[in-house]
C-alpha positions in Angstrom: -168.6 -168.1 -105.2 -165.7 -166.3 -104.2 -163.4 -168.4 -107.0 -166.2 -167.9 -109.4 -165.7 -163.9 -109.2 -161.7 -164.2 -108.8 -161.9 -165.6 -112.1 -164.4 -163.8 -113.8 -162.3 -160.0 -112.4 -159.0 -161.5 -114.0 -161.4 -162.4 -117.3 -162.1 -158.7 -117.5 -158.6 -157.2 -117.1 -157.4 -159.5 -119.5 -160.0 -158.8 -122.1 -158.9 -154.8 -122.1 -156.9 -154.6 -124.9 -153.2 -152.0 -124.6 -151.2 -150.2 -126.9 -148.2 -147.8 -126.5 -148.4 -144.9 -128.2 -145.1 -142.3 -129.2 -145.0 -141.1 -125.6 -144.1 -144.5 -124.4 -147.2 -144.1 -122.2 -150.1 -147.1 -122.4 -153.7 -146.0 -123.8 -156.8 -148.2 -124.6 -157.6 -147.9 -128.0 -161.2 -145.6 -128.6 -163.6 -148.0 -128.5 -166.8 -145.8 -130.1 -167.2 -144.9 -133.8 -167.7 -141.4 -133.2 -165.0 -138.7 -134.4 -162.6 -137.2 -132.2 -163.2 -134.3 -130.4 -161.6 -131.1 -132.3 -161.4 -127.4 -130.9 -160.3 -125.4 -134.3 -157.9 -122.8 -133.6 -157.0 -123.9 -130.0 -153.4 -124.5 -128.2 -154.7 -128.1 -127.6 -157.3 -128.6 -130.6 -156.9 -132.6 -130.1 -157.6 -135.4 -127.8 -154.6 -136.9 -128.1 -153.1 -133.7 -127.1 -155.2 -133.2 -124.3 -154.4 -136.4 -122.9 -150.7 -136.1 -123.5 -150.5 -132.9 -121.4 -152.7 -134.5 -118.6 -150.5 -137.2 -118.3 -147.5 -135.9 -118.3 -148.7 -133.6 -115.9 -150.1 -136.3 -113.3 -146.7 -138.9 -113.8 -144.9 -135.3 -112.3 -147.3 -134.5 -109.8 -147.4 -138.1 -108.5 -143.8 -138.8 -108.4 -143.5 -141.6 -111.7 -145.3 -143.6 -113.4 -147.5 -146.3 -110.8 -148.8 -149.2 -113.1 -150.5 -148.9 -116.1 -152.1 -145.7 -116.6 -154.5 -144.6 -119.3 -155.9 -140.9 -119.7 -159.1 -140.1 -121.8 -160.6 -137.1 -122.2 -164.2 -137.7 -121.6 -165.7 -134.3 -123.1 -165.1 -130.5 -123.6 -166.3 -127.9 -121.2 -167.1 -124.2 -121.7 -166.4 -122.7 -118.0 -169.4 -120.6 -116.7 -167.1 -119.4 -114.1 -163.6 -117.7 -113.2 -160.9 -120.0 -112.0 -158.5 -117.7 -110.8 -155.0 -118.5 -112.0 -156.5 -120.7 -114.7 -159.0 -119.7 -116.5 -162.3 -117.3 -117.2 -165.5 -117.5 -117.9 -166.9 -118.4 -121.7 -162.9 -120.7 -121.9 -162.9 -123.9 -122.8 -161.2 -127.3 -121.3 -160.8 -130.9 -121.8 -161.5 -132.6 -119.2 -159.0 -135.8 -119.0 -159.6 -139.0 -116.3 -156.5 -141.0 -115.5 -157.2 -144.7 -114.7 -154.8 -147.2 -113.1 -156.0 -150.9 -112.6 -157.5 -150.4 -109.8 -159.8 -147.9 -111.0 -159.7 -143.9 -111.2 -156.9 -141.8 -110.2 -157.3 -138.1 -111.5 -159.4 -135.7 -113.0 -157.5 -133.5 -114.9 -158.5 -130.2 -117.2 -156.2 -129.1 -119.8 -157.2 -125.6 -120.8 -157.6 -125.3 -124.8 -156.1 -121.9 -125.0 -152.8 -122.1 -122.8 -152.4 -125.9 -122.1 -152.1 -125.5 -118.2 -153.4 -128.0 -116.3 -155.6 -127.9 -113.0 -156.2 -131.3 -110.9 -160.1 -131.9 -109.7 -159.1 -135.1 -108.5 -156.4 -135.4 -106.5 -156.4 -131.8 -105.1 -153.1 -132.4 -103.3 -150.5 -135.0 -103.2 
């Protein structure tokens, strides 16, 4: 039993398919047939932005790059609250996940209007 699920967890991490993008960091392709997300008129109007600046934000925080890392920003927030020192009420954020192999490692917003980034997950290093 124990072989039979060895097997079939190496099955699934080979079956994720990697690409490199112009950062020389690794992202899975998007896998849905919706659109990307778009703020008009923002600092960071993009996913691929959003992600950029939350990944280059955890690799510092963190000391490097530890294994394969992908971010994806998983939706777009309008705050209902302040966040002093990063943001106010009615501002919107991306809200980026970094994932390693072994699962997730950060949860990350990237404000649309100034780019600055603010860690859910980890808090603290």
């Amino acid at each position: 039993m124990l072989r039979r699920l060895i097997v079939l967890a190496g099955m699934v991490m080979m079956a994720h398919v990697w690409v490199a993008d112009a950062t020389s960091q690794v992202r899975q392709p998007r896998q849905s047939k919706e659109p990307p997300l778009k703020i008009e008129g923002a600092k960071v109007a993009t996913e691929d932005q959003a992600e950029k600046l939350a990944t280059e934000a955890y690799f510092r925080k963190m000391g490097g790059k530890r294994g394969l890392q992908t971010a994806k920003v998983v939706s777009v927030n309008e705050l209902e609250v302040d966040i002093k020192g990063f943001a106010q009420r009615g501002d919107r954020v991306w809200e980026v996940r970094i994932v390693g192999l072994r699962g997730l490692k950060s949860v990350i917003w990237v404000h649309a209007g100034t780019g600055q980034t603010l860690f859910l997950i980890p808090t603290e290093r």
